[in-house]
N, C-alpha and C positions, 0 to 999 in steps of 0.2 A: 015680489021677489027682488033680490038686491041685483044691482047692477053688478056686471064685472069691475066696472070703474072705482064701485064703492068697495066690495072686495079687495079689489087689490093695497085701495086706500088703506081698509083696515089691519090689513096684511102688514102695510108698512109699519106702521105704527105699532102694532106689536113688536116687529122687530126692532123698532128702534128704543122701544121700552126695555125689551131684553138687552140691548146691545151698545148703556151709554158706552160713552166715552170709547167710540173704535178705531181709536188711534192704539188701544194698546194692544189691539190684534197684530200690529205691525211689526210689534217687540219678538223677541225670541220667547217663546213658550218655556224652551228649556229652560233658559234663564231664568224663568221669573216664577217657575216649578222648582228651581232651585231654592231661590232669593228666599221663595215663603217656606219651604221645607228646612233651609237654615234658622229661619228665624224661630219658626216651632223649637227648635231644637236648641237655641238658646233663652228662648223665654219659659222653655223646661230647666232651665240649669240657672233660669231667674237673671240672668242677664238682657235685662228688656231694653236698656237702651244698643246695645251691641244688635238684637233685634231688630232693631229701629231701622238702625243706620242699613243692614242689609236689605232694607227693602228700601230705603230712600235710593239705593244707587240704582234702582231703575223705579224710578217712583213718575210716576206719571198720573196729576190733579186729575183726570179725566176719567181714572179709574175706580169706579165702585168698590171694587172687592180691594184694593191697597188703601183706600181710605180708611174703610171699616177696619182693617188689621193694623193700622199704623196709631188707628183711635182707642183700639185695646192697647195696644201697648203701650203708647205716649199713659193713658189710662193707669198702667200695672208701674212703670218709672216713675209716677206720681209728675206727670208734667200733667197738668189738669187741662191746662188752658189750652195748648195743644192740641189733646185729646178733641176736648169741644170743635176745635176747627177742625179736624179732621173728621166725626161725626157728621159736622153741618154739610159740611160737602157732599158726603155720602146720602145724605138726605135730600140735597137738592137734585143727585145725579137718579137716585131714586127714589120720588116723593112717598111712594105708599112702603117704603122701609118700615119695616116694626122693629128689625133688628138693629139697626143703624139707631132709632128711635130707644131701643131697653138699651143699647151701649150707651149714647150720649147721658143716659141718665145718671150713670155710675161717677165721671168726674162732675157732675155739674152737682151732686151730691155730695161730692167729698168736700165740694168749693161753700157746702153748706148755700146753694143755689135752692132753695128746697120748689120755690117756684116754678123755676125753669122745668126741675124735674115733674110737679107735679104739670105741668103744661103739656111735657111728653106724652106722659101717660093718658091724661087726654084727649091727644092727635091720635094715640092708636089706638082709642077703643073706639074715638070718629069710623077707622079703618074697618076696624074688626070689636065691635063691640062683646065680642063674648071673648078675649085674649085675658087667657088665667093670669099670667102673671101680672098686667098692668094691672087690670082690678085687682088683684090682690093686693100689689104694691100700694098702690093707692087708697083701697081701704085699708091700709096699714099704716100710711101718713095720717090721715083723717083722724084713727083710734090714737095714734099719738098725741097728734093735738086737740086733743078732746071732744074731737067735731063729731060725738056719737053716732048722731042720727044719718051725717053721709058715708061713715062706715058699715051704718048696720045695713041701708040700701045696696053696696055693695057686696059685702058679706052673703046677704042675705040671695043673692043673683048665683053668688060661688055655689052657695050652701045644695038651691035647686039643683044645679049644674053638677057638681062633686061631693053627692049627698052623704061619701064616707072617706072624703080627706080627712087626713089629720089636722093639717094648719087650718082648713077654712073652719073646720067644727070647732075644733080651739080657738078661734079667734072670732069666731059667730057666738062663740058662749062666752067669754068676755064681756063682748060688746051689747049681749043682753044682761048681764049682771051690770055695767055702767049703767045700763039705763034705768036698773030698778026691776029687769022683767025676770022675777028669778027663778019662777017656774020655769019658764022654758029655758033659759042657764042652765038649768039644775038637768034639765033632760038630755040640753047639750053636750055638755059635759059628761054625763052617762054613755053619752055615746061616743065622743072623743074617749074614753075611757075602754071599749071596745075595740078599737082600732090602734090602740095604744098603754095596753093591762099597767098600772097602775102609776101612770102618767102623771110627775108631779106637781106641773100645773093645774094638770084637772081636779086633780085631789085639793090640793089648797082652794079652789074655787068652788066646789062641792061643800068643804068643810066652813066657807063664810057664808054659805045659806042657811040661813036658820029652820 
């Protein structure tokens, strides 16, 4: 049985896992229920840097949750690089981030970083190896650059998993027609085709089988 002493140890640590940076408990809440409800309200009206600035005036480094929001939006103004730091931060204040981690991917992809990005994507399936969208993303990079065989492993993980998505079955029969397997293309696509009556991708890919 665990001690109290270890208990309480783990206790802490929890909290302090939930709880970077609590210095900005100290702030006005209102305030910064305000700050981020303005900024919503003008990165809906597409003024992202006017956004910015409203959360910058009580912007405190220590904070998770305004990093991550200041990294979308530096992100949606097209400051990339920005963005990036504000991402990393967020990712050091919460290492097992996956959302910090699919945000930072967005400018370091515009920066045609495609590395960086593809790096993300596998720190979060380190994290959580079954996370839809990094696998996907990433056998999505792969099918790009023609690295078949590490998309169809991927693909093929979705496919088990979301045996009647749309995008994975479309992109699982793809990646078997690249590779020559066109039977099972051919079935894939039959069934991307149910999920999606007369889908023009699948059809073009049905109609190059012979």
């Amino acid at each position: 049985m665990e001690t109290v002493n270890n208990l309480f140890v783990k206790t802490c640590i929890c909290i302090s896992l939930l709880l970077p940076g609590a210095s900005v408990f100290s702030q006005d809440y209102k305030a910064l229920q305000d700050a981020f409800s303005n900024s919503y309200s003008l990165e809906k009206a597409g003024k992202y840097q006017a956004a910015v600035d409203v959360i910058k005036k009580n912007f405190d480094e220590s904070s998770y949750e305004m990093n991550v929001r200041l990294g979308w939006l530096h992100y949606m103004a097209g400051s990339f690089s920005e963005a990036l730091n504000c991402y990393s931060r967020a990712i050091k204040l919460m290492p097992y981030s996956i959302e910090a981690r699919l945000g930072y991917a967005y400018p370091a992809a515009s920066l045609g970083n495609w590395e960086a990005v593809i790096g993300k994507y596998q720190e979060i399936l380190k994290i959580d190896p079954s996370n839809y969208l990094a696998t996907y993303r990433l056998a999505s990079i792969y099918y790009t650059r023609k690295d078949y065989a590490s998309a169809y492993k991927l693909f093929e993980k979705l496919v088990n998993m979301y045996p009647f998505d749309y995008d994975v079955l479309h992109m699982f029969a793809w990646t078997n027609y690249q590779m020559g397997k066109y039977r099972e293309a051919k079935v894939l696509f039959n069934k991307t085709l149910l999920n999606r009556p007369g889908d023009a991708s699948a059809m073009e890919g049905l109609g190059m089988i012979k």
